[in-house]
matplotlib code that plots the C-alpha trace (Angstrom):
import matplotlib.pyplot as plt

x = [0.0, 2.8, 4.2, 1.0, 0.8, 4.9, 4.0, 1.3, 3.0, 5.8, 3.5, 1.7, 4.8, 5.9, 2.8, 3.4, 6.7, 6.5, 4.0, 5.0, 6.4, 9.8, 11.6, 9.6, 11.1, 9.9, 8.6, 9.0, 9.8, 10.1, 13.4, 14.1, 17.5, 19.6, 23.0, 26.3, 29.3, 32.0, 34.6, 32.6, 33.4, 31.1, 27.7, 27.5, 27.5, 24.9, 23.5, 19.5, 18.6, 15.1, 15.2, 13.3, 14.6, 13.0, 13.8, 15.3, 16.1, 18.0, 17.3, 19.4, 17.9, 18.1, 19.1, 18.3, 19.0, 18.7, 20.9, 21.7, 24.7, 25.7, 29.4, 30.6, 34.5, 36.8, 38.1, 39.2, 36.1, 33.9, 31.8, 31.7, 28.9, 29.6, 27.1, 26.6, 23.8, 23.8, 22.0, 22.8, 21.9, 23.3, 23.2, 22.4, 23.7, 21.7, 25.0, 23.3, 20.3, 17.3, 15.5, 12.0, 14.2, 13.0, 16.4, 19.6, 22.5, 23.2, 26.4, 26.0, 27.7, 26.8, 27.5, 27.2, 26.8, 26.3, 26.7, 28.9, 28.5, 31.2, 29.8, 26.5, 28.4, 30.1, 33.8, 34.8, 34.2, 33.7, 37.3, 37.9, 39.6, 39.0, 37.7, 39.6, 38.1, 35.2, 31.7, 32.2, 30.2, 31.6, 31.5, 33.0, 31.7, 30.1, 29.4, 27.2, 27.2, 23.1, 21.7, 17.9, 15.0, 11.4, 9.1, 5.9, 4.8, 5.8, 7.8, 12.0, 14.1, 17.8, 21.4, 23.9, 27.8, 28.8, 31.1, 31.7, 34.7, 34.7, 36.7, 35.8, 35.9, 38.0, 36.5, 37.7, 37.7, 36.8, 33.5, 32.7, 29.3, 27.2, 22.9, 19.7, 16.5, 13.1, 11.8, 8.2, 7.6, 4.7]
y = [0.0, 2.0, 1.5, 3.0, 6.3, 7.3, 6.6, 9.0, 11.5, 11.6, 11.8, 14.7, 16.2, 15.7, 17.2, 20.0, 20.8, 20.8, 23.6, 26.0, 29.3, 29.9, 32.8, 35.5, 38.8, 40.9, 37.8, 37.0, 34.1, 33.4, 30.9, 28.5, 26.9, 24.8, 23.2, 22.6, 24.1, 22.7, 22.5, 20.8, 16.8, 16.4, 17.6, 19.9, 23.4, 24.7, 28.0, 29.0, 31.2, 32.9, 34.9, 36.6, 36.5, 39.0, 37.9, 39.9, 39.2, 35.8, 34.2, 36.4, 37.2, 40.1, 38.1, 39.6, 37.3, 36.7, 33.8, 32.5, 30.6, 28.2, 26.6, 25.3, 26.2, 23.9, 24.8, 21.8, 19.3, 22.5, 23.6, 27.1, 28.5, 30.7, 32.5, 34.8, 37.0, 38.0, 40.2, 39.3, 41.2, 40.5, 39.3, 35.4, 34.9, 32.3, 30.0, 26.7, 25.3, 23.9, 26.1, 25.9, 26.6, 23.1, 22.9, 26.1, 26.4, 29.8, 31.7, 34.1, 36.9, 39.3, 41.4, 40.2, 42.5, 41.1, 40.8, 37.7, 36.8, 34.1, 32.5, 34.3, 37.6, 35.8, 35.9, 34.2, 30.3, 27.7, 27.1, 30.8, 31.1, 34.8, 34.7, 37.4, 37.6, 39.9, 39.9, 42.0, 43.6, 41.7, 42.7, 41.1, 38.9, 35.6, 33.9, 30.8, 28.2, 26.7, 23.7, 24.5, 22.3, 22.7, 20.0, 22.0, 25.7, 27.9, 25.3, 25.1, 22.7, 24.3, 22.5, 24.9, 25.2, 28.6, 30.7, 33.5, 35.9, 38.0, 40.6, 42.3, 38.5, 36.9, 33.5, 31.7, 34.7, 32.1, 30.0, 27.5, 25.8, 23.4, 22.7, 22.3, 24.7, 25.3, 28.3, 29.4, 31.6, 34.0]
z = [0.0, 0.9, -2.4, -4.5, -1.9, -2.9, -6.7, -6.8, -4.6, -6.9, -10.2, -8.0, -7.7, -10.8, -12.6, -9.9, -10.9, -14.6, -14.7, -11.9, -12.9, -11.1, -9.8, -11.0, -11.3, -7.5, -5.7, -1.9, -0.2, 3.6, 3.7, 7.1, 7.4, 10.0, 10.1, 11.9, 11.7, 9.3, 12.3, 15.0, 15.2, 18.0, 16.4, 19.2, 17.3, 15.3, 13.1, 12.7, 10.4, 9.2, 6.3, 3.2, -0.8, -3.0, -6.3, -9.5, -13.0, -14.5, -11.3, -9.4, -5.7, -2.6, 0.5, 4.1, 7.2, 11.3, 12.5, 15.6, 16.0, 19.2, 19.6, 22.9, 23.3, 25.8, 29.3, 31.3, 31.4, 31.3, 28.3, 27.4, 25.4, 22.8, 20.7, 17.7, 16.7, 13.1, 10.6, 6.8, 3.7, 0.0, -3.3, -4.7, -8.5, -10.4, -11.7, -13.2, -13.8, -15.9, -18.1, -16.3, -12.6, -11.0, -9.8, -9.9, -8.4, -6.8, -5.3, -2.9, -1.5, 1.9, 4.8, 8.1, 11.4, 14.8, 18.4, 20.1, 23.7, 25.0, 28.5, 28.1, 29.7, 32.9, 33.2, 36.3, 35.4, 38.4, 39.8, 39.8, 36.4, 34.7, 31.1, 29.4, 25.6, 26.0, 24.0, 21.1, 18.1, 15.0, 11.3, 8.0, 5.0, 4.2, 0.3, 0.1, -2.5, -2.7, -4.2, -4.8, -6.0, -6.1, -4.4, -5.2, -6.9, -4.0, -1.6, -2.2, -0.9, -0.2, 0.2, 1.3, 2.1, 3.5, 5.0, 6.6, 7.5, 10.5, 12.7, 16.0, 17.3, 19.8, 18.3, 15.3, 11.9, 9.5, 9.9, 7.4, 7.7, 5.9, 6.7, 5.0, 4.4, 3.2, 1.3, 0.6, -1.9, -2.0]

ax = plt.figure().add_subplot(projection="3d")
ax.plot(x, y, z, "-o")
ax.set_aspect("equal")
plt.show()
């Protein structure tokens, strides 16, 4: 039975796909992704991020961005939390892709402003020891590489490898990342 209900999802979604209208020039979409950190071995780091695309011509989109993004750092057997909050705002370039847009591949390129806080603001850890990096403002750049797909008219499916470059930190400057999304587009 199972078999018959994924067969005529996937001619659903096929029909669905091969008559939608993609990327129109000045239309929203409301975009939803997670993922971990590229440098993390533990699976213990991780960004959010809510966002809104307004697209342009050739594919191209406006890309504006909140993330939130939670690391632990190491002292002794202690965990430290470390975390970023981040404002993005930039430019996707349409690179590859079909002609009818069910699937693209897109580069993009942005600013980044934000706020880190390293042990949520306390400096004296448990066995006395004095934290001496302080939270900071932080500012610099980030590109993104993005595999996009359409499952329906208006929902996107997003694969995505980024980075971004920062200064005002005391943290790591470079921050690869890697993670998965959904867009809906209005």
């Amino acid at each position: 039975m199972k078999k018959y209900i994924y067969t005529a999802m996937f001619i659903l979604i096929g029909f669905t796909i091969a008559q939608a209208q993609r990327m129109l020039p000045k239309q929203k979409g409301l975009e939803v992704n997670a993922g971990t950190l590229s440098d993390d071995h533990s699976g213990r780091n991780y960004y959010l991020n809510i966002g809104m695309t307004v697209n342009g011509k050739n594919g191209n989109c406006q890309l504006w961005a909140l993330e939130y993004t939670h690391q632990y750092g190491e002292y002794k057997d202690f965990r430290l939390p470390l975390e970023t909050y981040s404002a993005e705002g930039g430019y996707s370039f349409f690179l590859l892709g079909d002609a009818r847009r069910n699937i693209s591949l897109n580069a993009a390129i942005t600013g980044v402003l934000g706020y880190e806080s390293i042990n949520r603001g306390e400096t004296l850890l448990y066995d006395g020891a004095k934290i001496l990096t302080e939270d900071n403002f932080i500012y610099g750049a980030g590109g993104r590489l993005s595999f996009e797909t359409y499952l329906s008219d208006h929902l996107v499916l997003i694969l995505q490898g980024r980075t971004k470059v920062l200064w005002g930190t005391d943290l790591k400057q470079f921050r690869p990342s890697a993670g998965v999304g959904l867009r809906v587009n209005f």
